[in-house]
C-alpha positions in Angstrom: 0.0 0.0 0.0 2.8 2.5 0.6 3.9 1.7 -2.7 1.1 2.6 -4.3 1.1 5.9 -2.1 4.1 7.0 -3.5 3.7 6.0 -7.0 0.4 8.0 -7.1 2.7 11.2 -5.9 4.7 10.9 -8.5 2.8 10.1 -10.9 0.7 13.6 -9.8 3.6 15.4 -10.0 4.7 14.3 -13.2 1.4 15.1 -14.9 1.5 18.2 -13.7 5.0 19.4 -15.4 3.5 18.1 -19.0 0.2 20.1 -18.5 0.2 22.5 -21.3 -0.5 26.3 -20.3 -1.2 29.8 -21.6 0.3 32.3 -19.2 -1.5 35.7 -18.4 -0.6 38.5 -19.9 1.5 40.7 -18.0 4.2 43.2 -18.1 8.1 43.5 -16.7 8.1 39.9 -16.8 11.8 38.1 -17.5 12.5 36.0 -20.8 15.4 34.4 -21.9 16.9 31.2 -23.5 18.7 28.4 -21.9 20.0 26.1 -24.3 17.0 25.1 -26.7 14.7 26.6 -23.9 12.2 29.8 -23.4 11.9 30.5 -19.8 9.8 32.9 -18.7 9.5 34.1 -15.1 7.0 36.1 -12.7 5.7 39.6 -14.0 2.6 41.7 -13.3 -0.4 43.5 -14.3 -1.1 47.3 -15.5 -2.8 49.7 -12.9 -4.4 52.5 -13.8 -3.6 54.7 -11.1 -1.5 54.3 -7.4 -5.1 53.4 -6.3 -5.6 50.3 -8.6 -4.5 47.1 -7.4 -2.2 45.6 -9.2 -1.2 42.2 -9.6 1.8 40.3 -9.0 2.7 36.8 -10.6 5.1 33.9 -8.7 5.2 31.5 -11.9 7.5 30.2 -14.0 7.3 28.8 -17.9 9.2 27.0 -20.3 8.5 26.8 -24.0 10.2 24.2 -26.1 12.1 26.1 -29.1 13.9 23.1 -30.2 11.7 22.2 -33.3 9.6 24.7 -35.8 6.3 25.7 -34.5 3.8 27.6 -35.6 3.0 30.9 -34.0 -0.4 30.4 -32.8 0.7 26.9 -31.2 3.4 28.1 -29.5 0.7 31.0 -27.1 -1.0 26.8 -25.8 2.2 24.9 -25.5 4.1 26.4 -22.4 4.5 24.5 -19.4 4.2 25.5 -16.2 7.3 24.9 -13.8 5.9 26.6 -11.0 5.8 24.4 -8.7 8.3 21.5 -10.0 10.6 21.5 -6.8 10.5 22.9 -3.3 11.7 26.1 -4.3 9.5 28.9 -3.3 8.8 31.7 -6.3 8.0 35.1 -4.9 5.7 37.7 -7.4 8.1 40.1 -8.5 8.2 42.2 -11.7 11.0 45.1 -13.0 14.0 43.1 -12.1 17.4 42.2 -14.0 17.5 38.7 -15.6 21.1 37.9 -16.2 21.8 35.5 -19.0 24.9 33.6 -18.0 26.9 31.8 -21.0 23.0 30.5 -21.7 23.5 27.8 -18.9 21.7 29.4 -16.1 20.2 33.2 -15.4 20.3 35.1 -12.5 17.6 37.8 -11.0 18.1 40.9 -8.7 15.6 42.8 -7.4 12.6 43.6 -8.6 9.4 45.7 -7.3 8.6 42.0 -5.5 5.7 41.9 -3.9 4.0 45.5 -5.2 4.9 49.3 -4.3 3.2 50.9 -1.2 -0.4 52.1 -1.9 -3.9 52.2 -1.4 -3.7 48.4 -1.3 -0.5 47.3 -1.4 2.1 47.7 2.4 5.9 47.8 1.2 7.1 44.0 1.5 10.2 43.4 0.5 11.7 40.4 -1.5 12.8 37.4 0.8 15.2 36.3 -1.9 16.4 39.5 -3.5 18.6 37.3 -6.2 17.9 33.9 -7.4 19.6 31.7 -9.6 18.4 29.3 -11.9 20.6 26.1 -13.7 18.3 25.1 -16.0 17.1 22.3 -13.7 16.3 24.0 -10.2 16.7 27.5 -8.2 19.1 28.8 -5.5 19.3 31.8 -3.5 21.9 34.3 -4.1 23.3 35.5 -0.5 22.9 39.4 -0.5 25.1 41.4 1.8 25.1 45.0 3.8 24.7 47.1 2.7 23.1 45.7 -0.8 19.6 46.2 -1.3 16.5 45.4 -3.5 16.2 48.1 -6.1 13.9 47.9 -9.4 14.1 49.3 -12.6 17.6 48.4 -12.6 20.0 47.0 -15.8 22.3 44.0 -15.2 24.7 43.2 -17.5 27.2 39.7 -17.3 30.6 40.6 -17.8 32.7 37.7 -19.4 36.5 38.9 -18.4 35.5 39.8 -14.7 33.1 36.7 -14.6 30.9 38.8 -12.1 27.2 40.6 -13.1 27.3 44.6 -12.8 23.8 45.5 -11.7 23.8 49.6 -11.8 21.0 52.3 -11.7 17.4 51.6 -10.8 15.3 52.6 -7.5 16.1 51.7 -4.0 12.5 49.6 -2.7 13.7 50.4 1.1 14.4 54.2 1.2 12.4 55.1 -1.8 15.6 56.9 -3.6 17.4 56.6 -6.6 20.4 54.6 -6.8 24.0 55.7 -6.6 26.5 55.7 -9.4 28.4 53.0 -8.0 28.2 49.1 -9.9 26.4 46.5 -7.4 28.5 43.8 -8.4 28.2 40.0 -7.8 30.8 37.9 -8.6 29.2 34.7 -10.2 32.0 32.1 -9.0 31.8 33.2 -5.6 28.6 34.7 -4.9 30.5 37.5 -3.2 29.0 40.8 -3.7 31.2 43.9 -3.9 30.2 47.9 -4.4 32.5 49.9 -7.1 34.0 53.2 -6.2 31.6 56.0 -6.7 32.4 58.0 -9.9 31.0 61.7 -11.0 29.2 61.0 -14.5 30.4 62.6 -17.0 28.6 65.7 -19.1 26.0 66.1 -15.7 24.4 63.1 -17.1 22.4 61.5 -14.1 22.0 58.0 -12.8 18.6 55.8 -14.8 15.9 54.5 -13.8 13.9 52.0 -16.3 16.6 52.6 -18.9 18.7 49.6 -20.7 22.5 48.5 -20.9 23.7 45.8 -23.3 27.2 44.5 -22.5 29.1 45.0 -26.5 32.3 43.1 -27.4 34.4 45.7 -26.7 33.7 45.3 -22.9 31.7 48.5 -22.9 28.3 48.8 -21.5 25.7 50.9 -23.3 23.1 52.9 -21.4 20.1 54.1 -23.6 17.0 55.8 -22.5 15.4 55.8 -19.3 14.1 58.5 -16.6 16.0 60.1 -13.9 13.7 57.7 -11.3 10.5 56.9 -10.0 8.0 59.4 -10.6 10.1 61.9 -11.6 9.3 63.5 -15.0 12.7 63.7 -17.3 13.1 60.9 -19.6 16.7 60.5 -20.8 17.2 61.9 -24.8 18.1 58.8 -26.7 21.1 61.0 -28.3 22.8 60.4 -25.4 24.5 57.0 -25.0 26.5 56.8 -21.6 29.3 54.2 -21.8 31.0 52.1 -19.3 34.6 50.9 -19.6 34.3 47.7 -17.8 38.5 47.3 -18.3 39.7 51.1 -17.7 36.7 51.8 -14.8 35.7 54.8 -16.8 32.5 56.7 -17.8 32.4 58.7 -21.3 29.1 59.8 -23.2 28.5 59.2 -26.7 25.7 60.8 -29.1 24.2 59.2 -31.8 23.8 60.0 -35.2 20.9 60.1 -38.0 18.0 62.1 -38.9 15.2 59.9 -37.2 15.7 59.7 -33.4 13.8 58.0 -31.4 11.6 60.1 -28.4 12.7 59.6 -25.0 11.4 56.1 -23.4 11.3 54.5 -20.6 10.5 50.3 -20.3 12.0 49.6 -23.8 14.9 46.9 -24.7 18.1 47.5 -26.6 20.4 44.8 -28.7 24.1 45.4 -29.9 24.3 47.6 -33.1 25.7 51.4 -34.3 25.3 54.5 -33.0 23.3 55.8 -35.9 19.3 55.7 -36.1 17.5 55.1 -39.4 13.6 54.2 -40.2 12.8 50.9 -41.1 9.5 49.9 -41.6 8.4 46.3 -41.2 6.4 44.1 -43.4 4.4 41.5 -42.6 0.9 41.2 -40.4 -0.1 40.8 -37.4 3.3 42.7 -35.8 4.0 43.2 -31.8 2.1 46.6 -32.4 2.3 49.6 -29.9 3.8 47.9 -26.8 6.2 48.3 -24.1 7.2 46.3 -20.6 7.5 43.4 -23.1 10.5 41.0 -23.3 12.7 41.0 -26.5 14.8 37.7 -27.1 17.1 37.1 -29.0 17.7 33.4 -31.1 20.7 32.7 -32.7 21.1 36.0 -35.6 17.8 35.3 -37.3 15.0 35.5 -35.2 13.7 37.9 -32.0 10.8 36.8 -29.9 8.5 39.7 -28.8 6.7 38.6 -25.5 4.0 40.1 -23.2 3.7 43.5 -22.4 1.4 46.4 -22.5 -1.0 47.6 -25.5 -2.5 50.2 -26.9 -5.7 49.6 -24.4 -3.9 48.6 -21.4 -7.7 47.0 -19.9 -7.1 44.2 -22.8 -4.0 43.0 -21.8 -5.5 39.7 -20.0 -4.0 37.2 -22.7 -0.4 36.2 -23.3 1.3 38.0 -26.1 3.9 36.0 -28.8 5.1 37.6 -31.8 8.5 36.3 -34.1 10.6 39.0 -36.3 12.2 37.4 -39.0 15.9 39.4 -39.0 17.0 38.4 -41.9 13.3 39.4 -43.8 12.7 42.3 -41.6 9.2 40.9 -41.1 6.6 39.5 -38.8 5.9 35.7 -39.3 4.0 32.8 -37.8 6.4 30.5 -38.4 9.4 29.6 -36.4 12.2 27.4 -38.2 14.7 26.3 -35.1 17.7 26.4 -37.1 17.6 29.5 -36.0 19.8 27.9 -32.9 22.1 26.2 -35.3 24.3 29.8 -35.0 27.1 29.6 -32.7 30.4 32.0 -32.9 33.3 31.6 -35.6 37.1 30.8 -34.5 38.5 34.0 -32.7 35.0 35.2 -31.3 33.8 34.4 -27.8 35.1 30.8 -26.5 31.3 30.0 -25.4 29.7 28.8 -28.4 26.4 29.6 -26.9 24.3 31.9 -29.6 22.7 34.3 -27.7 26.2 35.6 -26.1 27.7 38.4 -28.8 31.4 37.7 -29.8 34.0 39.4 -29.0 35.6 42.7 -30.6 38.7 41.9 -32.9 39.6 46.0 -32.6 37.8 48.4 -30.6 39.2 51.2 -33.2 35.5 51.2 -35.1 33.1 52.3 -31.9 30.5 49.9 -31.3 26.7 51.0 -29.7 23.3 50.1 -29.1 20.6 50.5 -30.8 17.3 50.5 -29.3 15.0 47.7 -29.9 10.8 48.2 -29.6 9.7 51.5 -26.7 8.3 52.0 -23.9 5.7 54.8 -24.7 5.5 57.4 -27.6 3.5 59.0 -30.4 4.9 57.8 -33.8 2.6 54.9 -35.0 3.5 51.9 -36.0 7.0 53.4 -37.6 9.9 51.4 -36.6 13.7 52.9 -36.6 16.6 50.3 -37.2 20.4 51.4 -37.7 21.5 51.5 -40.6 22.6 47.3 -41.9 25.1 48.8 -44.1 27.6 50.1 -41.9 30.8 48.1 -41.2 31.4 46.4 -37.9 34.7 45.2 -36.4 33.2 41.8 -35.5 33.1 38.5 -37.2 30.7 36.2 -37.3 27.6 36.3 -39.5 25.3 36.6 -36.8 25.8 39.9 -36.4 24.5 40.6 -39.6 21.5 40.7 -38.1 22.2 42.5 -34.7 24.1 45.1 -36.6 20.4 46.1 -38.0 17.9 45.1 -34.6 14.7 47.4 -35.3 14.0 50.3 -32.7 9.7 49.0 -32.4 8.9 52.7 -31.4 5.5 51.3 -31.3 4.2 53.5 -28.5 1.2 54.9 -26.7 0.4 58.3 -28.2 -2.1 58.9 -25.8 0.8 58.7 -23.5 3.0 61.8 -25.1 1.9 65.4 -24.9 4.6 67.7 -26.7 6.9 70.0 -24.2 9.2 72.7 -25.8 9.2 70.3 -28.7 10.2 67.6 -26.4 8.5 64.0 -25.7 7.3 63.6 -22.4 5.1 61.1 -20.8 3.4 59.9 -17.4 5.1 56.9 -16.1 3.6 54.0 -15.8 2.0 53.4 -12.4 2.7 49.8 -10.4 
């Protein structure tokens, strides 16, 4: 009889990994691939004002990406992971997800369990940085004086094998990070605080903004606001850059005749510093959306999950849409030999395809370009740097990352024109 018992456990929980899901929809959720995986974890719902509840989620997905599916398909066929070990997920949404190598992810901070409001008390996280191996989760040790901050960037940097978290809002005292890296070393766990620098050109610390780690061991800032509630959004002119070698700040400005408006919520891929229009063909696209996740496969294909639409009240279903990179176009079709890709002799010595290769020369300056906003008033245009300009890198995968789209798919209710500057109202957790 205790046999049985314990077969009928198993057999329980077994059934319950292969159960095939749609998640919610939601917003500030994190995406990325492990191996021939999509993971997807936690996230929440819009709010309309501070005195709408909003929710948080504690789940976790996979999605299978090792065969060719069909768009459509692919919204039914995640499975839920939630509860697959003893590991207890907390709701959390706005926090860094960390690709490592693409063997595990990490995550830090996070608004966790909601803001204070009308219905929501200030929690904080229990586990303020988790790890996950692509089989089960850990907790990240965090140390004084480290503490939970969202709307943070993280970026994994390969010749200090450590994560450099940096910007973002302080959960606990309800202020606005310092200029100093939070910095975890990924062998250790040890966490360390970088010397406190004086930004160059008066730029000021982000909030909401992104930082993609390039091959020439810079990190990129773009965008963002100068913190919670506050009304300046960063010009997307100017790119701040972080040495992660020489421990030094500098400040670049972009070039082109079509610049996107100041965003906050958006995500950014590796590309030049020049901004050009590029519409997309192909129907139906991601739209006007922001605090979606943008993943990259291999140098063909981009994933465009969740987020928030142009009617923020119809956001209850899970959103999946695939860019063909090499088309510039929406599809429903997926071809997984998209993951084939993996870094010629003399790039980086993972041969992971989601980690960019390494800079031969750093003589030809490398930058981000913005990929799909947060908020903004121009349509359904897209901006994409310009494909044609020369990069330093090999690799043909870069083909494709050299010309990432700029979605500047945006709320236009969500704009009013300032002085000829774009402004907006935040978006309220």
């Amino acid at each position: 009889m205790q046999l049985l018992c314990v077969l009928f456990v198993l057999i329980v929980k077994i059934a319950h990994l292969i159960v095939a899901v749609e998640p919610e929809g939601r917003m500030c959720s994190g995406c990325t691939v492990l191996s021939k995986t999509l993971y997807c974890y936690s996230g929440g719902t819009w709010a309309a004002s501070v005195n709408y509840e909003a929710k948080g989620y504690a789940d976790f997905y996979m999605l299978d990406i090792s065969h060719n599916f069909v768009r459509s398909g692919a919204l039914a066929g995640w499975l839920n992971l939630s509860n697959a070990d003893n590991y207890v997920l907390e709701p959390n949404w706005d926090f860094s997800i960390v690709n490592v190598k693409g063997q595990a992810f990490v995550t830090n901070g996070g608004i966790g369990y909601g803001i204070p409001s009308a219905y929501i008390k200030a929690k904080p996280l229990v586990n303020v940085t988790t790890k996950f191996l692509g089989e089960e989760w850990s907790t990240v040790p965090l140390n004084n004086p480290l503490d939970q901050y969202w709307g943070e960037s993280g970026n994994y940097v390969d010749s200090k094998n450590s994560i450099y978290y940096w910007g973002g809002w302080n959960f606990h005292t309800d202020t606005k990070a310092g200029t100093s890296f939070r910095i975890l070393d990924y062998a250790t766990n040890i966490w360390s605080i970088s010397p406190a620098h004086t930004l160059p050109n008066n730029s000021v610390v982000r909030y909401q903004h992104t930082a993609t780690m390039a091959g020439d061991n810079n990190i990129y800032f773009i965008g963002g606001s100068d913190g919670y509630k506050n009304n300046y959004n960063i010009s997307m002119n100017e790119i701040l850059v972080y040495d992660t070698i020489a421990d030094t700040w500098d400040v670049r400005q972009t070039q082109g005749s079509v610049t996107p408006g100041p965003r906050i919520l958006h995500t950014t891929t590796w590309t030049k510093n020049q901004w050009t229009k590029q519409d997309i063909r192909g129907a139906p696209g991601a739209g006007e959306r922001y605090g979606h996740s943008a993943v990259l496969v291999g140098n063909s294909t981009l994933f465009i999950l969740f987020g928030i639409g142009p009617n923020p009240f119809d956001n209850g279903q899970s959103v999946f849409f695939i860019l063909d990179l090499n088309a510039m176009a929406w599809t429903d079709y997926y071809d997984a030999s998209a993951l084939n890709y993996s870094p010629i002799s003399g790039t980086n010595s993972s041969h992971d395809p989601f980690i960019p290769p390494q800079q031969k020369s750093t003589n030809t300056p490398t930058i981000v370009g913005a990929v799909v906003g947060c908020v903004g008033a121009v349509g359904d245009t897209r901006h994409i740097v310009n494909p044609n300009l020369k990069l330093n890198h090999s690799g043909a995968a870069w083909r494709a990352i050299r010309r990432m789209l700029l979605l500047a798919e945006e709320k236009s209710t969500s704009y009013r024109s300032i002085s000829g500057a774009e402004r907006r109202q935040s978006p309220i957790y």
